[in-house]
N, C-alpha and C positions, 0 to 999 in steps of 0.2 A: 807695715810699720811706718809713723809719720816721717824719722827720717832712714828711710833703707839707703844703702848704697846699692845700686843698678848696675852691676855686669851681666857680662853670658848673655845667652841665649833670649831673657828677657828682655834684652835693650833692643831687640830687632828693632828697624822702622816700622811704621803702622801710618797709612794714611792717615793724614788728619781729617779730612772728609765723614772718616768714618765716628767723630766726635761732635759730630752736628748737632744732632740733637739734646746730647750732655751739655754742650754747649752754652745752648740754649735754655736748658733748664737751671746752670747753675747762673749765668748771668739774672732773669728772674728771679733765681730765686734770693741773691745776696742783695738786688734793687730793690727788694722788698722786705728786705732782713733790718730789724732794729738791734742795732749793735749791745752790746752786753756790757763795754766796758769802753773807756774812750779810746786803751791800746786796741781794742776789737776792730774799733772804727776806724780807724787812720790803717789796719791789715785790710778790713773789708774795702775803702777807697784803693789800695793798690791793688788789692787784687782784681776788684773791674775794672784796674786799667790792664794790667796784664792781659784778661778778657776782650779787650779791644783787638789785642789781636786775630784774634778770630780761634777755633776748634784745635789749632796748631797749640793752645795754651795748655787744652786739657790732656795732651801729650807730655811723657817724658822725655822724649825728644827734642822738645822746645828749650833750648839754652837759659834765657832769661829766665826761666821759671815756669812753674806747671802746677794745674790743680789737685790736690792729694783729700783724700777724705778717711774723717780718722773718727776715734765713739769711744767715749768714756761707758764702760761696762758697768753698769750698779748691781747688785743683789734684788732678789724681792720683797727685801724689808728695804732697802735705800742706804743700808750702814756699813757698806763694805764696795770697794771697786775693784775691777778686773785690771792688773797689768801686767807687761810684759818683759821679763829682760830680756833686749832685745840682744841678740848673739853675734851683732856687729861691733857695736859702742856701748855694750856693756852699762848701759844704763837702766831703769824701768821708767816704760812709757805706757800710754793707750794705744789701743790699738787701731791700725790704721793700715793707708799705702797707696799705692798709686790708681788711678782710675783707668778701665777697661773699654775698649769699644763697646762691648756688649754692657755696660752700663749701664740704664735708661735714663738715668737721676742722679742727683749726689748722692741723693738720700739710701738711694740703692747702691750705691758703690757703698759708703760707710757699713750699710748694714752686709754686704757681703766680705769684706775685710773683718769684721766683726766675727763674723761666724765663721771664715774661714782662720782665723787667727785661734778664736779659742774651745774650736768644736762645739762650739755650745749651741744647738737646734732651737728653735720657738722666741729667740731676739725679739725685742720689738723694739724701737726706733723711736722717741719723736721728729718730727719731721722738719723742727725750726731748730739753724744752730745756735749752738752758745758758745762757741770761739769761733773768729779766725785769728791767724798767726801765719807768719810770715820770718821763714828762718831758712839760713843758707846750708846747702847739703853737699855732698860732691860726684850726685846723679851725672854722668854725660862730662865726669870732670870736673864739675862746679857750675850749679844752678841755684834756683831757689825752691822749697816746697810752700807754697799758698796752703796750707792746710784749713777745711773747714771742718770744725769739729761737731760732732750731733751726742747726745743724752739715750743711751740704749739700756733697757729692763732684763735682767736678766729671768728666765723663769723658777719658782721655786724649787728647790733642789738641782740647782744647774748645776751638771761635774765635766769641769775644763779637760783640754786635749792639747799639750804642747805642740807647736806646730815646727818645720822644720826651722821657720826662722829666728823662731826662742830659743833661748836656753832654760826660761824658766816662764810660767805663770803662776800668781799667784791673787790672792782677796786681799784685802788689807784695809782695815778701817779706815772711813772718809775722811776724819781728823789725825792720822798717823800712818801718813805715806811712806813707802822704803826710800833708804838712798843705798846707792845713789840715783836721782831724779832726772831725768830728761829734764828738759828747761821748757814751760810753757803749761806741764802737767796739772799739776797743784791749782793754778787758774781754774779748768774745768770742774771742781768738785762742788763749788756751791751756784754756778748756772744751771749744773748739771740735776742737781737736785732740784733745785725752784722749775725747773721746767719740766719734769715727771713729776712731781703735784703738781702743773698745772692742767697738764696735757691727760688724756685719754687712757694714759698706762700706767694705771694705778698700785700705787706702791703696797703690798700686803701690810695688813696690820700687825 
C-alpha cells in the first residue's frame, strides 16, 4: 500500500547495495519521464534528488524518504478501478508499497504489489508513469513515500482476493470514487486512462 506503516519483522535492514540496479533503472527511468501535471513535476524533481543519494533511497530504511511503487487497477472495459481500504488508515487507496531487493524495475515492483495486493493473475502494466507524489508517512518513525504511480489492465473477468493488509477491495466507477479517499488518488484516473488508450494494452470494447 502507498502509505503502509512498517513495523515487525519487515523493517529488518537490507543492504543497500542490494538496490543497485532498481536504482538505477528508476533514476532513468523518471530522467526520461514527461511529467503529467505540473504537481507531477515539482514530485518528479524531488524525487531525483532523493535519488542522488544513491540505492540507500530505494530502501525503507532511508529516513528522508524512499521510493514506493503503486498502479491504479482498471477493468477491461476501462470503467471501473480496483481499490483498497487499506486496514491501517482506514482510507481507500491504489494499490501499491514499498520496493523489494529482488525488484528488477519499478515497473516490476508496481506490477508485483499489484498482483500481490489484489490476487488477480495476468496484470498488465504500462510501462510509463502517470504520477509521482510525494507525501509524508511514519515508516521508520516519520519519512517520506516518493511514490510513482503506473496505469495497470486488469483481465476480463478478473475476481479480486483481499489480501492481509485490506479490510476490503473493491471496483467502483472511474467518475464515482469511495470515501473516504486517500489524498492523491482521484489524480490518477484520467492519466491513467489516456495512457492504456495509448499504450499496447488495449482496453475491451
Amino acid at each position: 500500500m502507498p502509505d503502509t506503516v512498517i513495523t515487525g519483522p519487515t523493517a529488518q535492514p537490507t543492504n543497500p547495495e542490494a538496490y543497485a540496479a532498481l536504482h538505477a533503472d528508476a533514476t532513468a527511468l523518471l530522467e526520461g519521464w514527461q511529467p503529467t501535471s505540473p504537481d507531477a513535476a515539482g514530485a518528479r524533481d524531488r524525487t531525483l534528488a532523493l535519488l542522488a543519494a544513491g540505492p540507500v533511497a530505494m530502501s525503507r530504511q532511508h529516513r528522508p524518504g524512499h521510493i514506493t511503487a503503486s498502479a491504479l487497477v482498471l477493468d477491461a472495459t476501462g470503467s471501473r478501478v480496483l481499490l483498497c481500504l487499506h486496514g491501517k488508515f482506514g482510507r481507500w487507496v491504489q494499490l501499491g508499497g514499498h520496493c523489494e531487493p529482488t525488484d528488477e524495475t519499478l515497473v516490476a515492483a508496481a506490477l508485483r504489489e499489484a498482483t500481490e495486493e489484489s490476487g488477480i493473475a495476468g496484470l498488465r502494466i504500462d510501462p510509463v508513469p502517470i504520477d509521482v507524489d510525494v507525501h509524508q508517512v511514519q515508516c521508520q518513525g516519520g519519512s517520506a513515500h516518493h511514490d510513482v504511480r503506473f496505469a495497470v489492465l486488469a483481465p476480463p473477468s478478473a475476481v479480486e482476493q483481499v489480501s492481509d493488509e485490506a479490510e476490503a477491495l473493491g471496483w467502483f466507477p472511474a467518475d464515482q470514487l469511495p470515501e473516504p479517499l486517500a489524498g492523491g488518488t482521484v489524480q490518477l484516473v484520467a492519466p491513467a486512462l489516456a495512457a492504456l488508450r495509448r499504450s499496447p494494452l488495449r482496453l475491451a470494447p
